[in-house]
C-alpha positions in Angstrom: 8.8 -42.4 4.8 10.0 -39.0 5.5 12.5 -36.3 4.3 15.6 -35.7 6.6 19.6 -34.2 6.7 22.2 -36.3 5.6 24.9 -33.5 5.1 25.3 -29.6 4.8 28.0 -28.6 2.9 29.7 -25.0 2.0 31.8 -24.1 -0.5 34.2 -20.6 -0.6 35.4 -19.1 -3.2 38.3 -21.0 -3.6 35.9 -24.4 -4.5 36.6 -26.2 -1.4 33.9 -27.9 0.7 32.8 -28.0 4.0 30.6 -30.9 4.2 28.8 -31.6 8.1 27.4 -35.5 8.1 24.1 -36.2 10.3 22.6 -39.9 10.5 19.3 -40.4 9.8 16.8 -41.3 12.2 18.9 -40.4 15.7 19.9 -37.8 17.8 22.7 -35.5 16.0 25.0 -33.4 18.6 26.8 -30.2 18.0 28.4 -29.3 20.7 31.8 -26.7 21.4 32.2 -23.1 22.8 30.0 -19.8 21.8 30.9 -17.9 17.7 31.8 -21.5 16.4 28.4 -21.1 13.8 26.6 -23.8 15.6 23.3 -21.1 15.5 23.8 -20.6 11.5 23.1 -24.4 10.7 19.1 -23.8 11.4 19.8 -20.3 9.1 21.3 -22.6 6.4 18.7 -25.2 6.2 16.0 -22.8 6.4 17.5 -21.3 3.1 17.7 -24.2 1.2 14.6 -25.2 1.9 13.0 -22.1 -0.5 13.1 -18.8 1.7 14.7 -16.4 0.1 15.5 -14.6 2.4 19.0 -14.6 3.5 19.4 -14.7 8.2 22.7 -16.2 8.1 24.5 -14.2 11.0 27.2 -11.6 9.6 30.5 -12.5 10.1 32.5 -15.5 9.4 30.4 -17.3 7.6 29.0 -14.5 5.5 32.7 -13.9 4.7 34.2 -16.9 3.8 31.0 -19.3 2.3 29.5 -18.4 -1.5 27.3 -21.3 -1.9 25.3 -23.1 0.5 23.8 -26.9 0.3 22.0 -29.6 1.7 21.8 -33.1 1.1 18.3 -34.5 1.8 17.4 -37.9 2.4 14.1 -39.2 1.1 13.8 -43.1 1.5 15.9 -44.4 -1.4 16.1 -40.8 -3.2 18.4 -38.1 -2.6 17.7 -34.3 -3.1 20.7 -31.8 -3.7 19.7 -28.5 -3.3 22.1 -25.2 -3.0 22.1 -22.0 -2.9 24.2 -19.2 -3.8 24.9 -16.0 -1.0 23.2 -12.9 -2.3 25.3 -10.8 -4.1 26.5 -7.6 -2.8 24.6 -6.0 0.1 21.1 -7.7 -1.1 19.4 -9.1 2.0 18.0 -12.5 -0.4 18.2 -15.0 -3.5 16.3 -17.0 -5.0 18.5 -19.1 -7.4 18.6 -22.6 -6.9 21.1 -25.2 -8.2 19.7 -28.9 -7.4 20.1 -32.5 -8.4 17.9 -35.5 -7.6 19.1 -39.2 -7.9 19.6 -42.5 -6.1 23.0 -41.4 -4.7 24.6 -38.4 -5.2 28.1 -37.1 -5.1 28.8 -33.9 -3.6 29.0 -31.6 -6.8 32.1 -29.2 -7.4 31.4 -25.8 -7.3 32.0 -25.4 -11.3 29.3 -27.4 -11.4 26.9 -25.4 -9.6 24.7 -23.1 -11.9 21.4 -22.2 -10.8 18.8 -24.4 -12.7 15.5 -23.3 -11.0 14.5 -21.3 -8.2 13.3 -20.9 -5.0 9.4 -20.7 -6.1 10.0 -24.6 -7.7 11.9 -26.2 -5.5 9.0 -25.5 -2.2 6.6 -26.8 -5.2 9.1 -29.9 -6.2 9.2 -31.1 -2.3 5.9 -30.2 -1.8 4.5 -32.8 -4.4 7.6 -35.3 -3.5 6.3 -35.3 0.2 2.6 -35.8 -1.2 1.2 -32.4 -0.1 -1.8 -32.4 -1.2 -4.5 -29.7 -2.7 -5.5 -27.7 0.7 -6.5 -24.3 0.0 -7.9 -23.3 3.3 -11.2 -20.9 2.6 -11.5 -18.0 5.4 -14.9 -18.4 7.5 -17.5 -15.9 6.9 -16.9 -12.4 7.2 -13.4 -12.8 7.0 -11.4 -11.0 4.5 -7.9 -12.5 4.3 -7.2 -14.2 1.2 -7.1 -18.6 1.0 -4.0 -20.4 1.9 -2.8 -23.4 1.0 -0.2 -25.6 3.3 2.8 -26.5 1.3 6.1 -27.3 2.7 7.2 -23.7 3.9 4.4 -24.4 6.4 5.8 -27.5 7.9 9.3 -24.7 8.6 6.9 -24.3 12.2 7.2 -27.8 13.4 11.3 -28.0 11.9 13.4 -25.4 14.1 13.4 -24.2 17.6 16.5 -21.7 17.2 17.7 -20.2 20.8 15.1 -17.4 21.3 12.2 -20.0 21.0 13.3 -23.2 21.8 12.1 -21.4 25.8 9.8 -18.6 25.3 6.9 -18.1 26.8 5.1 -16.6 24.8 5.6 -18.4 21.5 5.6 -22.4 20.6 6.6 -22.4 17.0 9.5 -21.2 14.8 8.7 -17.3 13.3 5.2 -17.4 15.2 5.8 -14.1 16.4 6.5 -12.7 12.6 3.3 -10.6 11.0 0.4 -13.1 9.6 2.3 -16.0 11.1 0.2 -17.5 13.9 -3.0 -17.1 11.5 -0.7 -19.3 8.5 -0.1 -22.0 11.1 -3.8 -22.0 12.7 -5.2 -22.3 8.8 -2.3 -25.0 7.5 -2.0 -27.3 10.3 -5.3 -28.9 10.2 -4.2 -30.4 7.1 -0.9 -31.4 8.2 -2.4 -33.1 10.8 -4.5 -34.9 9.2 -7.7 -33.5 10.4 -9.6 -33.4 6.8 -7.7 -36.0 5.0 -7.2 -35.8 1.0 -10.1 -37.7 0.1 -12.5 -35.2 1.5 -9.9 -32.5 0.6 -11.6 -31.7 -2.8 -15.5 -32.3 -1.1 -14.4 -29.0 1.3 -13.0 -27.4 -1.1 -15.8 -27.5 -3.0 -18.2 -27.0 -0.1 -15.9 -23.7 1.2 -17.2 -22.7 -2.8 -20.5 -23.0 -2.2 -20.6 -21.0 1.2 -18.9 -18.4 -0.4 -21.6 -18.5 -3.1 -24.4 -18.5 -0.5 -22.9 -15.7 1.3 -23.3 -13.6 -2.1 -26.6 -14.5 -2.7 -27.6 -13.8 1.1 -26.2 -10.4 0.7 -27.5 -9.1 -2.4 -30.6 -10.6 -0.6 -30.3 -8.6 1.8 -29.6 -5.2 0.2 -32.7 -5.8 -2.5 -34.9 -6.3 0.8 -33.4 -2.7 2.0 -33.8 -1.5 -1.5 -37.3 -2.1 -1.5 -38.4 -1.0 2.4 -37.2 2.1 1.0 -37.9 2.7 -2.1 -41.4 4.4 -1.1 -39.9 7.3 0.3 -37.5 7.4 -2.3 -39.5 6.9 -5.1 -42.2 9.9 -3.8 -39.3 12.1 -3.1 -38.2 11.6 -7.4 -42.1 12.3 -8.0 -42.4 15.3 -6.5 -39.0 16.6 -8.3 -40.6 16.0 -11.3 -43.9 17.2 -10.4 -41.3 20.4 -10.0 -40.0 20.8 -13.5 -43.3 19.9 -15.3 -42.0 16.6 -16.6 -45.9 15.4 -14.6 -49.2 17.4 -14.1 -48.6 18.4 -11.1 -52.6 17.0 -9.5 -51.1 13.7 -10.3 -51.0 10.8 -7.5 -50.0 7.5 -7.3 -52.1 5.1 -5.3 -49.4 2.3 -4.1 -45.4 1.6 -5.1 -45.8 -0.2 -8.2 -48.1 2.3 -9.7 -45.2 5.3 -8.7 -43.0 2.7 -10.4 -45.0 2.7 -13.5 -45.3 6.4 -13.6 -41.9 7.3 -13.1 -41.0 4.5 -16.1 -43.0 6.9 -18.2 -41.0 9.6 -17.7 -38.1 8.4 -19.1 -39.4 8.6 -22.7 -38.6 12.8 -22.6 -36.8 14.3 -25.0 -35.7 17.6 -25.0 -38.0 20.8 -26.0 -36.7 22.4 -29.0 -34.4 26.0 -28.8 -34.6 28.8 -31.1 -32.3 28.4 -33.8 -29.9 31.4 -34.6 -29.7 31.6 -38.4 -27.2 34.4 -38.5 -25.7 34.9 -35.6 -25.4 39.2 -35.5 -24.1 39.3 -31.3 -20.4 39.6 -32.4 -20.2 41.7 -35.4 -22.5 44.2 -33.2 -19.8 43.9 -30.8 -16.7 44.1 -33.1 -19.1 47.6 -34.8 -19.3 49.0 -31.2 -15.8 48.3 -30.3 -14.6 49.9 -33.5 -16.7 53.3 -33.1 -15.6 53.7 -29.5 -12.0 53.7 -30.9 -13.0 56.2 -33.2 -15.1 58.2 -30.1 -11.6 58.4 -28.4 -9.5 59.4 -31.4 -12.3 62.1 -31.9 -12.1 63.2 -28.4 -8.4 63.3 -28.4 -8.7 65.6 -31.9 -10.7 68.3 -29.8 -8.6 68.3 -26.8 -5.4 69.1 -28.8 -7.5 71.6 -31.2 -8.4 73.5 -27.9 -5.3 73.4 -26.7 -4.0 75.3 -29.6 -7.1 78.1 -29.4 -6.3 78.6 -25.9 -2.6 79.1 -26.9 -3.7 81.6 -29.5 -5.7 83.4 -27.7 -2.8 84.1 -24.9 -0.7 84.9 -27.7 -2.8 87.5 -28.9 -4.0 89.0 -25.5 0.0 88.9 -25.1 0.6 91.0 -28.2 -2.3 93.7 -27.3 -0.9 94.6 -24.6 2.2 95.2 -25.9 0.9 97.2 -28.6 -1.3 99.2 -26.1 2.6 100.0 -24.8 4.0 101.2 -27.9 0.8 103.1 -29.2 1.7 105.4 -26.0 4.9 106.7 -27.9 2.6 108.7 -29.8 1.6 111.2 -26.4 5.4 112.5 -26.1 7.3 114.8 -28.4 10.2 112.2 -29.4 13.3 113.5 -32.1 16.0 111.4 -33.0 18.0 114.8 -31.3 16.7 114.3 -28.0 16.1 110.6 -27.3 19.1 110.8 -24.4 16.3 112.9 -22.6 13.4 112.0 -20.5 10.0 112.9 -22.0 8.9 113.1 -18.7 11.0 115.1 -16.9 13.7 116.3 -19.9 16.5 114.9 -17.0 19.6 113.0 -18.9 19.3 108.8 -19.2 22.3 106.9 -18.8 20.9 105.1 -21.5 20.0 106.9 -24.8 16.1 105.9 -25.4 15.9 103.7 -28.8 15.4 104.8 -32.2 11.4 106.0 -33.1 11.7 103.9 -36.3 12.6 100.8 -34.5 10.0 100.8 -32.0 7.3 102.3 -34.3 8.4 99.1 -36.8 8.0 96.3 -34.1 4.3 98.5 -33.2 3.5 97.5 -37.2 5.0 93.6 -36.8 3.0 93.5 -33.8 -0.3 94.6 -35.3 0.0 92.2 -38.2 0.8 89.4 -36.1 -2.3 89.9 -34.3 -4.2 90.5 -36.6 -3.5 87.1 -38.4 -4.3 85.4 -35.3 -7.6 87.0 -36.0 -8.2 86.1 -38.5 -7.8 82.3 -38.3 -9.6 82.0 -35.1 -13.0 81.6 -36.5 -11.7 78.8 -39.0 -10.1 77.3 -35.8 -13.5 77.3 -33.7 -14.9 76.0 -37.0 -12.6 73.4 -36.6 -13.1 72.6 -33.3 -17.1 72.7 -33.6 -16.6 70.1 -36.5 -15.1 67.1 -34.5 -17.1 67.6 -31.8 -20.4 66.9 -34.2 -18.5 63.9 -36.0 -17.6 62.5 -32.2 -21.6 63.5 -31.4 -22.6 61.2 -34.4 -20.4 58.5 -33.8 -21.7 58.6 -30.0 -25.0 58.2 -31.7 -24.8 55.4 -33.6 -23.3 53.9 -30.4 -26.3 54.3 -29.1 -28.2 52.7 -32.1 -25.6 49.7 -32.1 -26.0 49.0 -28.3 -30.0 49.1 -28.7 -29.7 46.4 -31.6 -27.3 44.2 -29.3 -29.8 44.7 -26.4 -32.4 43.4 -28.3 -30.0 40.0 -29.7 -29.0 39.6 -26.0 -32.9 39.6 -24.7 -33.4 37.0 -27.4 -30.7 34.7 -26.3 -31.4 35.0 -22.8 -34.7 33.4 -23.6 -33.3 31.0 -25.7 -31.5 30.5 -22.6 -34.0 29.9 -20.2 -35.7 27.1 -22.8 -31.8 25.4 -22.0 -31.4 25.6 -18.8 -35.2 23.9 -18.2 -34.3 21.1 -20.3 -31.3 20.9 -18.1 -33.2 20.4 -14.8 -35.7 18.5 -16.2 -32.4 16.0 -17.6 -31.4 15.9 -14.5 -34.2 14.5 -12.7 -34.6 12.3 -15.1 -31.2 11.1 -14.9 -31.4 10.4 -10.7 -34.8 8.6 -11.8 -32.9 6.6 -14.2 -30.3 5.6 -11.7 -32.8 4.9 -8.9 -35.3 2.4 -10.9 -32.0 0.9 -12.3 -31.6 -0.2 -8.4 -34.8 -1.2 -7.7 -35.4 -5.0 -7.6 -38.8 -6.5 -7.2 -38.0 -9.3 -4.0 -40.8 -11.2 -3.8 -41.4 -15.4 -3.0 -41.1 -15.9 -6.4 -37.9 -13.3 -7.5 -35.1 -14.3 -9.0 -32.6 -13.5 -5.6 -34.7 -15.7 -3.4 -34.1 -18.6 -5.8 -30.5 -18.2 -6.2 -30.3 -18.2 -2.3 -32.2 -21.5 -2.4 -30.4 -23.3 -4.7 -27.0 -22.4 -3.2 -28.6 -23.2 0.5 -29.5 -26.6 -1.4 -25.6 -27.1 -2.8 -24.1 -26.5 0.9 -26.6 -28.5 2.3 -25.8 -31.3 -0.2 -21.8 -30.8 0.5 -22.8 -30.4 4.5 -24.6 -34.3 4.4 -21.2 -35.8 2.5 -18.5 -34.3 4.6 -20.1 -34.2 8.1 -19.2 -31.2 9.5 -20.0 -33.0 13.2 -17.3 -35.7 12.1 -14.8 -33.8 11.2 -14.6 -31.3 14.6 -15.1 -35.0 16.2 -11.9 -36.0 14.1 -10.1 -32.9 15.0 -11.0 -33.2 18.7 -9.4 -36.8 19.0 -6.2 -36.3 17.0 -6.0 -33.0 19.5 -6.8 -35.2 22.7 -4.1 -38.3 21.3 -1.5 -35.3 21.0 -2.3 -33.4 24.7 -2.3 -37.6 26.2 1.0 -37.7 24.8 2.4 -34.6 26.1 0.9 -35.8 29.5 2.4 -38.7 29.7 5.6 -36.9 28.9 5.6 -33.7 30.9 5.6 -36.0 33.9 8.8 -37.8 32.6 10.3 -34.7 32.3 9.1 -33.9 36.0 7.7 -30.5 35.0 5.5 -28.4 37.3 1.9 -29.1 37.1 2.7 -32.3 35.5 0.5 -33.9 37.8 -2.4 -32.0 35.7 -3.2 -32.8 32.3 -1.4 -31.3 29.7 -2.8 -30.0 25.9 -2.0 -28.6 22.6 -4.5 -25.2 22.4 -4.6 -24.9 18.5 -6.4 -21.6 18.5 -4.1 -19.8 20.9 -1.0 -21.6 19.5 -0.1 -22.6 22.8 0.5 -25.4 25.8 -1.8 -25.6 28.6 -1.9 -27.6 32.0 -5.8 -27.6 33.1 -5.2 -27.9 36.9 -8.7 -28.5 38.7 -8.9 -24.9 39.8 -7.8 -23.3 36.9 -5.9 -23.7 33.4 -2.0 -22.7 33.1 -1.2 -21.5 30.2 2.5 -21.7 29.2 3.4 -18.1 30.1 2.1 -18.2 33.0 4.0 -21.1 33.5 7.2 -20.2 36.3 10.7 -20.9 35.0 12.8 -21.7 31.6 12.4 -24.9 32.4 8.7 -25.4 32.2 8.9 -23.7 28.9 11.5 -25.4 27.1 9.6 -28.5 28.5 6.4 -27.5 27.0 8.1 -26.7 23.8 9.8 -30.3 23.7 6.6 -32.1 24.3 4.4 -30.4 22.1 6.8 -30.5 19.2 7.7 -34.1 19.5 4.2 -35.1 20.2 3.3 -33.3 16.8 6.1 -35.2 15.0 4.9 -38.5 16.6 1.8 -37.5 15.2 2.6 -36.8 11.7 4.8 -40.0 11.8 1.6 -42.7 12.8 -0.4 -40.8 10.8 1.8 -40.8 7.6 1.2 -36.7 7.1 3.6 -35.0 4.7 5.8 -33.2 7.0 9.4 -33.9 6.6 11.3 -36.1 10.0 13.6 -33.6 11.5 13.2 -30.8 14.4 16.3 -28.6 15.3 16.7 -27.9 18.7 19.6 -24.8 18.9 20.5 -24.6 22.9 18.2 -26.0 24.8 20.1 -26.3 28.3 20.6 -22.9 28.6 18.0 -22.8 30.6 19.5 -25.4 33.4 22.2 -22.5 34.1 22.0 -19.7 36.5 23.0 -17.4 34.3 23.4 -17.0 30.6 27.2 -16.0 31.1 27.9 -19.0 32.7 26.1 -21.2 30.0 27.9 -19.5 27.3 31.5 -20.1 29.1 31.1 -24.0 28.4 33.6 -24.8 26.4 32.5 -28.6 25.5 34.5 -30.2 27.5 33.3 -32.3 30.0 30.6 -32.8 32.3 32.8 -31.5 35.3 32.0 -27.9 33.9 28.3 -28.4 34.6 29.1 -29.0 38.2 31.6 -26.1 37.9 28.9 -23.7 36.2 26.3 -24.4 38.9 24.1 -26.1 36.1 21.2 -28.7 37.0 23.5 -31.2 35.4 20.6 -34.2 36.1 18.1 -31.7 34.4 20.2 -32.0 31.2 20.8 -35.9 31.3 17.0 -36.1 31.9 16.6 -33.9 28.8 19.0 -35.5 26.5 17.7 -39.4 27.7 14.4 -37.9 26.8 15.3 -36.9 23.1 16.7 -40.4 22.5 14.0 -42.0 23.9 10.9 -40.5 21.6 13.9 -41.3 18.6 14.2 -44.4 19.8 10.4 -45.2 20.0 9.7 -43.6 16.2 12.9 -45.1 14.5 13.3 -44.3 11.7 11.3 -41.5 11.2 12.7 -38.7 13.3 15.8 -37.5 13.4 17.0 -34.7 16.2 19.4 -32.6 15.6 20.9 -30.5 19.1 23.5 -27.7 18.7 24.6 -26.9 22.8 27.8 -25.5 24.6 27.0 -28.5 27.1 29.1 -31.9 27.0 28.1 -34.5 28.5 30.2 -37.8 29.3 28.1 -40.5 28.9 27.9 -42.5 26.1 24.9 -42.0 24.4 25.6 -38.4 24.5 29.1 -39.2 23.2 28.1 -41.7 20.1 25.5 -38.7 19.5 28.0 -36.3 18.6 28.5 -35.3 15.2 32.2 -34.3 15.3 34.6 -33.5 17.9 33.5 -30.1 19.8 33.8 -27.3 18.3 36.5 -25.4 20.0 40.3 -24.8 19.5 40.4 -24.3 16.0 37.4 -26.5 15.3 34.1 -25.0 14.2 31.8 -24.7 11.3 34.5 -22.7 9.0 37.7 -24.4 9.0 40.7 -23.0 9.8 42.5 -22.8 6.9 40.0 -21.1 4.6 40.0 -18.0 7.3 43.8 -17.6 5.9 42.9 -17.8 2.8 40.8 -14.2 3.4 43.2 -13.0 5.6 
């Protein structure tokens, strides 16, 4: 029993439905001319199967469809499951509106409020298709984290859009994404049936075990490097503390376990005692010294103005000699109030009359007294002076006492100091011998380590015997060998080159191979499109014929989206079909018995697996024979039909 497409439906904004029917188990044809959406059905699917992200193309679609659907067929149940576009210019969505009965009508879009999400639904089909617990554990020394196959990982084997369904280079659908081709190397064992679910929980809990024996190996390991060099390491901390005196320093140890021992010892150390300060003097000694240099300075500035004014004074009264030296000389002349228009020098007449006796023998007098009161108060001002320089002497002095008593503080703590700074060292090495015996483990036949790696060698060993690693690679080699027969037998009924040469599925280089005698062929070194889409069709149909004998939980439908192109000479020409008639083929140039041979191929492996696979093609090509006819899922796609009717592009116009 297997999961396949019975419709795909759209809805726009105005609540009408777009509903495209597919029947189950055949060959489904789209066919009609190029921007008709026939590439956005595979988008579509892929959507509503639980990625959230959102590759329908921009355009049309995007424009005129808010909720997307498909109708899946499982046996006798049917699985609703829509989507609706992302909102605004977000790029996914992960809401999810689904229904799940016998029969199921179509839903209005009214109806259509997200009741789960995309997270749920790939776990809902994964348990409805009977996936299986698979975790795949990473092989040792391998960091990526496990993975287990659910049915995202089947999307692989489900589409072929237009830039795979030929390439070269890549067999499977998004295999050229980051982290792909290493998801579908890890998940398709399982899906092929290579470990099947009964031993599923044995490998599981064997991977376990490995994992566990790899841990114990390598903390193995490093205790066995600890100890090859723990000598040097361990002399290297006795000398340091041969250094600080925390051991007499003629002191030897005679072998490892003995350094061991007296290196433990150490440990017990405890701090040698420093000198307590009851009464702490350091900063009122400092605050005192600070306070009498301020009063140094004030002192200092005291004499400087006190000098200032002496040497004013004494320029005052040097001035005033002088001019009373000048004045005394009135007394050598003869001088009358009658004659003091006269000269006393030469009698001649002044312009000027010479001043009054009385005046200038007056400012002689005010002269005189002046100076004499400045000398009077000159001793009292050197007095003065003399004073503040002993009181700035004194306070310099007891400076000097103050600075001796801080000397003397400072000595002392310097010492206490010293007694600090030992214990520091000394804590240090201590500390790093801490650390390093902390480190050390003892690995001998009887440790601890060597146990744990015995008993978890014992466990693998155990899970080794049950499982048979020998029969499960022989299991894996004939399910490969059954699938490369089958793409043998098939290559040559497609007449591709090298199909005289055995054909195989390479599941560690994810590709198709052709061993000729001389050499293998890889697919991209394969010549031409049409080996390529040929090795893509046999592979991925022999996979599916697979999965269908085997029973494997992969759902019955592969998308093929263009697969002819590659029978045209030129993409231009494929592209100007217009899903017509076969007349265009011969018109185009195309290998038009190429295409029949393709197309009688796909209904044949349908025909030969009924019920279980169902094809669905999207192509510009038309054929007109009538298998190719009855194939077709509507009329093609061209004047006015396509996947967006008509009449709802008027409704956004």
């Amino acid at each position: 029993m297997t999961m396949q497409i019975k419709s795909i439906i759209l809805y726009n904004a105005a609540g009408d439905t777009r509903v495209l029917d597919f029947e189950l188990g055949r060959v489904n044809i789209i066919t009609g001319k190029s921007s008709t959406g026939k590439s956005a059905i595979i988008e579509i699917v892929s959507y509503c199967l639980g990625r959230s992200d959102f590759t329908v193309p921009e355009g049309v679609i995007r424009d005129n469809v808010i909720w997307y659907a498909v109708l899946f067929q499982y046996g006798s149940l049917q699985i609703f499951i829509s989507k609706p576009a992302p909102s605004g210019n977000a790029n996914s969505q992960s809401q999810v509106y689904y229904e799940v009965g016998s029969e199921i009508s179509i839903p209005p879009l009214a109806k259509l409020n997200p009741n789960s999400n995309d997270d749920a639904i790939k776990d809902f089909l994964s348990t409805l298709l009977g996936i299986a617990p698979n975790r795949n554990f990473p092989g040792m020394g391998e960091t990526r984290e496990p993975l287990e196959g659910k049915i995202q990982h089947t999307a692989y084997y489900l589409f072929q859009n237009q830039n795979t369904v030929a390439n070269k280079d890549i067999l499977f659908h998004r295999q050229q994404e980051p982290f792909m081709p290493q998801a579908i190397k890890d998940t398709l064992p399982y899906f092929l049936g290579i470990i099947a679910e009964e031993r599923l929980k044995l490998q599981q809990e064997l991977n376990l075990a490995q994992r566990r024996l790899r841990q114990a190996q390598r903390k193995l390991r490093e205790a066995e490097m600890i100890v090859s060099d723990s000598a040097d390491r361990g002399h290297s901390l006795f000398a340091e503390a041969k250094q600080v005196g925390l051991l007499d320093s003629n002191l030897t140890a005679e072998n490892v376990l003995e350094l061991f021992a007296i290196l433990q010892s150490v440990l017990d150390w405890r701090p040698g005692e420093i000198p307590p300060v009851v009464d702490d003097q350091l900063p009122h000694l400092r605050d005192e010294i600070r306070t009498l240099r301020q009063e140094i300075t004030r002192k200092q500035e005291q004499i400087r103005a006190a000098e200032l004014f002496a040497r004013q004074a004494d320029g005052f009264s040097n001035e005033a000699n002088q001019q009373v030296m000048r004045l005394e000389s009135l007394n050598l002349f003869e001088i009358t109030e009658d004659n003091i228009e006269m000269c006393p020098l030469c009698s001649s007449n002044m312009p000027q009359p010479i001043p009054k006796i009385s005046a200038m023998r007056n400012a002689l007098t005010e002269i005189r007294n002046n100076v004499g009161v400045v000398e009077v108060k000159r001793p009292r001002l050197l007095e003065h002076i003399q004073s503040l320089k002993d009181e700035r002497d004194s306070l310099r002095q007891q400076v000097n006492e103050k600075e001796l008593a801080l000397q003397a503080i400072v000595g002392e703590q310097e010492f206490a100091q010293q007694i600090q700074d030992t214990n520091a060292r000394i804590a240090r090495v201590i500390g790093r011998i801490s650390l390093y015996l902390e480190t050390v483990t003892f690995v001998d036949e009887n440790s601890e380590l060597r146990q744990q790696v015995e008993e978890a060698q014992r466990i693998v060993t155990g899970y080794e015997q049950q499982l048979d690693i020998d029969e499960v690679e022989g299991i894996k080699f004939s399910i490969l060998n059954r699938i490369s027969n089958q793409m043998t037998e098939w290559a040559k009924l497609l007449e591709l080159e090298h199909s005289d040469s055995p054909f195989r599925f390479d599941l560690d280089k994810l590709t198709t191979i052709a061993d000729r005698a001389e050499r293998p062929i890889p697919m991209n070194r394969m010549g031409g499109g049409e080996n390529w889409l040929g090795c893509h069709l046999i592979t991925l149909l022999a996979l599916h014929k697979h999965f269908i004998e085997r029973e494997r939980p992969v759902p019955g439908f592969l998308f093929l989206d263009q697969p002819t192109q590659v029978y045209f000479p030129t993409k231009e020409a494929y592209e100007a079909m217009e899903g017509v008639s076969s007349d265009e083929l011969h018109e185009a140039n195309a290998d038009i018995v190429a295409v029949e041979r393709m197309f009688s191929f796909l209904f044949a492996v349908c025909d030969t697996v009924f019920p279980n696979l169902q094809i669905i093609v999207t192509e510009h090509a038309n054929l007109t024979n009538e298998r190719f006819q009855s194939a077709l899922v509507e009329e093609p796609w061209m004047g006015g039909r396509a996947l967006i009717p008509e009449a709802w592009l008027e409704l956004t116009a």
